[in-house]
C-alpha positions as CSV (number, residue, x, y, z in Angstrom):
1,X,-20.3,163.3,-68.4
2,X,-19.7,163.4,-72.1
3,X,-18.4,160.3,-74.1
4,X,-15.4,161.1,-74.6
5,X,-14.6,159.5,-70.8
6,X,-15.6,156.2,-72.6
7,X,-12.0,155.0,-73.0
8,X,-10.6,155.9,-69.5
9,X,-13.2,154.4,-68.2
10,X,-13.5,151.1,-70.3
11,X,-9.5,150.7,-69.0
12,X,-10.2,151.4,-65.2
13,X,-13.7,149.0,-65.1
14,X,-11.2,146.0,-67.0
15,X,-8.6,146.3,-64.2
16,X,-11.4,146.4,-62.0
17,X,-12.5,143.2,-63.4
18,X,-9.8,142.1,-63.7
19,X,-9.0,142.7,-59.7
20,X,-12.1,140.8,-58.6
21,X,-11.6,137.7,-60.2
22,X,-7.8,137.8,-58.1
23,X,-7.5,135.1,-55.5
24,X,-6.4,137.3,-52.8
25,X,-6.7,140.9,-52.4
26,X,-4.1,142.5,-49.7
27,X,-3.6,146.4,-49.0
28,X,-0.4,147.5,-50.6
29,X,0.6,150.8,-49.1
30,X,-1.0,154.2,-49.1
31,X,-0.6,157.7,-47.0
32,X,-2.1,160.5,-45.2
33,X,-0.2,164.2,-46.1
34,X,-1.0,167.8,-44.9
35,X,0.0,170.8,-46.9
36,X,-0.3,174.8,-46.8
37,X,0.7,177.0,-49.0
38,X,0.3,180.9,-49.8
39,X,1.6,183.4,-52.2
40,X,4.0,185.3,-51.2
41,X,2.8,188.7,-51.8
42,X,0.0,188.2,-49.5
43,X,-0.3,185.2,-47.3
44,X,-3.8,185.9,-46.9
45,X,-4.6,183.9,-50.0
46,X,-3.5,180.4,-49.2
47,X,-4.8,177.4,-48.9
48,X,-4.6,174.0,-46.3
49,X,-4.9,170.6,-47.9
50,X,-5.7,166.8,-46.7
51,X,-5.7,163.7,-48.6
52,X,-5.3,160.6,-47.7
53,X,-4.8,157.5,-50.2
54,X,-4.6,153.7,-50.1
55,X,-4.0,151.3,-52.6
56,X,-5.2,147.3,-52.7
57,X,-3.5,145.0,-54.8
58,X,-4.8,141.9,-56.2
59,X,-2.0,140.5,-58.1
60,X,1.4,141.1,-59.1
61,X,0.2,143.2,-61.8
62,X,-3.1,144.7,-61.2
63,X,-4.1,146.9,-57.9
64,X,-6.8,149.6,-57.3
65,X,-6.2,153.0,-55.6
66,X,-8.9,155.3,-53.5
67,X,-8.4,158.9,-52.5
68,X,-9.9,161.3,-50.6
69,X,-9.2,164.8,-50.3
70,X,-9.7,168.5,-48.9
71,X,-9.2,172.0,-49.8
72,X,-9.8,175.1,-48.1
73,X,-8.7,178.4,-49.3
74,X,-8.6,181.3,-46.5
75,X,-9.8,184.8,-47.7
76,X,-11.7,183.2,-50.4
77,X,-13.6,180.7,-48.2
78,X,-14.3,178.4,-50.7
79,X,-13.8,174.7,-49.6
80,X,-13.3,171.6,-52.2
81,X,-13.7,167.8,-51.5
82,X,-12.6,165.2,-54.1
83,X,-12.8,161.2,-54.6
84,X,-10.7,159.5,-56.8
85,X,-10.2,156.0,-58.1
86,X,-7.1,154.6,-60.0
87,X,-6.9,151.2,-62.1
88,X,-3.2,150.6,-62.2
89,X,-1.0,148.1,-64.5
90,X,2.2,147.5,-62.6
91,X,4.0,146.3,-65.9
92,X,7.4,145.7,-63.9
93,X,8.9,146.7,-60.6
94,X,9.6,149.9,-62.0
95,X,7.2,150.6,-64.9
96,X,3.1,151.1,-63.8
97,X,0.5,152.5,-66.0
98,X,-2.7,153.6,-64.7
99,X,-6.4,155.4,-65.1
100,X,-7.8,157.5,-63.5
101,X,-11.6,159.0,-62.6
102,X,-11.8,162.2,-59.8
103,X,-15.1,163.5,-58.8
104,X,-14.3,166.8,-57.3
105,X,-17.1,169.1,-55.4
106,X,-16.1,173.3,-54.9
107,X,-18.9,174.8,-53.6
108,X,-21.8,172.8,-54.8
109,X,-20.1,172.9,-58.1
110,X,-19.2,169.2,-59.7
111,X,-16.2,168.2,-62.0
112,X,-15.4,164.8,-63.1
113,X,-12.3,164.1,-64.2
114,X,-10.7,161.1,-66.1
115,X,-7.8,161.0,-67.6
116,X,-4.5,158.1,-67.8
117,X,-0.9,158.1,-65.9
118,X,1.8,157.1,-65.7
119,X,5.2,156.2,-63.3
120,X,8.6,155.0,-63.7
121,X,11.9,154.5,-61.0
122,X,15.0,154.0,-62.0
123,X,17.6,154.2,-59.6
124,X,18.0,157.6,-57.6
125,X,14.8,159.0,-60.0
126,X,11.3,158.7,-60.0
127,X,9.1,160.1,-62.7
128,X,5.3,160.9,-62.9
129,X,3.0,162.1,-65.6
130,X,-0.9,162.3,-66.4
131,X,-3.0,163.7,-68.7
132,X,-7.0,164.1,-68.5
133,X,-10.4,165.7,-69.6
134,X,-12.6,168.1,-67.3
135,X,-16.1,167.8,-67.5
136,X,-18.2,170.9,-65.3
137,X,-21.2,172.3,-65.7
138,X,-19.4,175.4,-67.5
139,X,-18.1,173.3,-70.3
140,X,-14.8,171.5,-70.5
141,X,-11.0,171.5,-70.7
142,X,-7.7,169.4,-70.2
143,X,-6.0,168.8,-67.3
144,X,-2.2,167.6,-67.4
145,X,1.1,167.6,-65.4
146,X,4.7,165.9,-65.3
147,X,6.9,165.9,-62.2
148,X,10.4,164.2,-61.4
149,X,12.4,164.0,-58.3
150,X,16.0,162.9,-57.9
151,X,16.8,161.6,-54.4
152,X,20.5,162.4,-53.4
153,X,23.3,160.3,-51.7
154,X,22.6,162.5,-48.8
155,X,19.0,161.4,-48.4
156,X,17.4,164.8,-49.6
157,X,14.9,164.4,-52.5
158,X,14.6,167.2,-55.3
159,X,11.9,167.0,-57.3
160,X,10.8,169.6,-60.6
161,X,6.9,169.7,-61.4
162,X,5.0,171.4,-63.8
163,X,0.8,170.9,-64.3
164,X,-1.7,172.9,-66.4
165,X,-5.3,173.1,-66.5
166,X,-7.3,174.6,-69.4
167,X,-10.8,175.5,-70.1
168,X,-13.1,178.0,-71.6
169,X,-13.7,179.4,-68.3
170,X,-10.0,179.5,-66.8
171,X,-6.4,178.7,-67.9
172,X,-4.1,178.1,-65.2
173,X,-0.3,177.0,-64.7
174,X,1.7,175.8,-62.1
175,X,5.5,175.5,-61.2
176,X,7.3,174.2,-58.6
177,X,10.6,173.0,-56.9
178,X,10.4,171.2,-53.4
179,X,13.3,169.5,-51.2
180,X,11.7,166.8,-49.1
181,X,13.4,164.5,-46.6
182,X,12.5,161.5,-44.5
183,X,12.2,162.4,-40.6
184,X,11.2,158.6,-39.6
185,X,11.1,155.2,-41.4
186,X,7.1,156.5,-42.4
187,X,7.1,160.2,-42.3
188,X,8.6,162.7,-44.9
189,X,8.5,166.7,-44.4
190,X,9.2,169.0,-47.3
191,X,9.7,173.0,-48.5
192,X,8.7,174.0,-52.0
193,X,8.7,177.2,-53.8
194,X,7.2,178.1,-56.9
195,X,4.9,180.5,-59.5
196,X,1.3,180.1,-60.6
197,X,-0.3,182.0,-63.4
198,X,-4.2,182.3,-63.8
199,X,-5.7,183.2,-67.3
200,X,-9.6,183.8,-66.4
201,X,-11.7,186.4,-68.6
202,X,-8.7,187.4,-70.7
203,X,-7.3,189.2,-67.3
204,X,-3.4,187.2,-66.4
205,X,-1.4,187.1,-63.3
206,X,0.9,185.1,-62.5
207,X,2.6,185.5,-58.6
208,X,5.2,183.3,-56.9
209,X,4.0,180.7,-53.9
210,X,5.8,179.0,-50.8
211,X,4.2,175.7,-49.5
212,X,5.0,173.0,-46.7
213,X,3.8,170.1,-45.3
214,X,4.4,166.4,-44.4
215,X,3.2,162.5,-45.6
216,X,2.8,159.5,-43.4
217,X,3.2,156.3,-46.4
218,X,2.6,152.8,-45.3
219,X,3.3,149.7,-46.8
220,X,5.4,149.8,-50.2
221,X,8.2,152.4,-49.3
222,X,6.4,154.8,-51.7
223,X,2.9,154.2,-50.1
224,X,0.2,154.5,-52.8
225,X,1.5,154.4,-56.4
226,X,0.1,157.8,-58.0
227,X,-0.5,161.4,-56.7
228,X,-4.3,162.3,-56.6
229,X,-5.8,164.4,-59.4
230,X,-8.2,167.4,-59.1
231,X,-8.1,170.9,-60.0
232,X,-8.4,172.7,-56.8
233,X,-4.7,171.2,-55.3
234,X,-2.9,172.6,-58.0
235,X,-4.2,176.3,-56.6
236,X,-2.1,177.5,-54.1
237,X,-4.4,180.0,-52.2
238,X,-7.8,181.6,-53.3
């Protein structure tokens, strides 16, 4: 890990500091989801995802996030496992900053990941943002992404997201539009469609994707406070 993880990591040891030194220390929501998706030409390359997060809070301001997840991409075989911690800042009941380290394994292959967030609600919307560094045994690149979803009277949630991941080994891209809906008081279910492009050796191609899946959140009404971060959920079939 090169020193440019120094400041990320400085922020997320102070919250964790900060957290132990809390008088009481209570779990504040988190969720378990399942998701597939394939491209469209050929369903063959897909891939099947788990994560699972959970987020303890310490104060009114300061709380800690873990997440765990899997990746397994069909024709290609190759499977992923990732760990994640967040220090989050919740400034307000709407505002909460955060950062953010991902250790993320693909085949015996190591990434680490760091990087900062960000989350604000207002109203019907929600909005999500992050930016980090990617540090692999290849080299290094950025790693980025902004999403926002607009819940309607109906109930039906819209949400817009965009993330992109560059490096000296790979440049990739990723669009998408889902419609997600609450089936129970913990569950949610949702539909997506979208395009993904993949830059690697000066050879592009970029192919539209379908995806679907499902979250069980506990606790706040959101569950944990961030997405997770890695590289290899952002690939919708190898």
């Amino acid at each position: 890990m090169n020193f440019s993880h120094f400041p990320a990591l400085t922020l997320t040891a102070a919250l964790a500091l900060g957290a132990t030194t809390a008088q009481a220390v209570e779990v504040t929501g988190g969720s378990v989801g399942l998701s597939y998706s394939a491209f469209t030409d050929d369903t063959d390359f897909n891939r099947l995802g788990l994560e699972g997060s959970v987020e303890f809070g310490f104060n009114q301001n300061l709380s800690l996030q873990l997440d765990a997840g899997y990746n397994d991409f069909d024709i290609s075989g190759i499977d992923s496992h990732t760990l994640g911690l967040h220090g989050i800042y919740h400034a307000d009941e709407a505002m909460s900053f955060g950062a953010f380290y991902t250790r993320e394994d693909v085949e015996g292959d190591d990434l680490d990941i760091v990087g900062v967030e960000a989350g604000y609600e207002m109203l019907a919307w929600e909005f999500e943002g992050y930016l980090g560094n990617v540090d692999f045994d290849g080299g290094d690149g950025t790693i980025g992404g902004l999403k926002a979803r607009y819940e309607t009277p109906t109930g039906l949630g819209v949400t817009g997201s965009y993330d992109h991941a560059d490096s000296s080994v790979i440049d990739g891209s990723r669009f998408a539009v889902r419609l997600d809906r609450d089936v129970s008081p913990m569950a949610n279910l949702f539909v997506e469609i979208g395009s993904a492009k993949l830059d690697v050796g000066g050879l592009s191609d970029s192919e539209p994707f379908v995806g679907l899946g499902g979250t069980i959140a506990f606790g706040a009404e959101r569950g944990a406070t961030f997405e997770q971060r890695g590289f290899s959920r952002l690939i919708p079939g190898l």
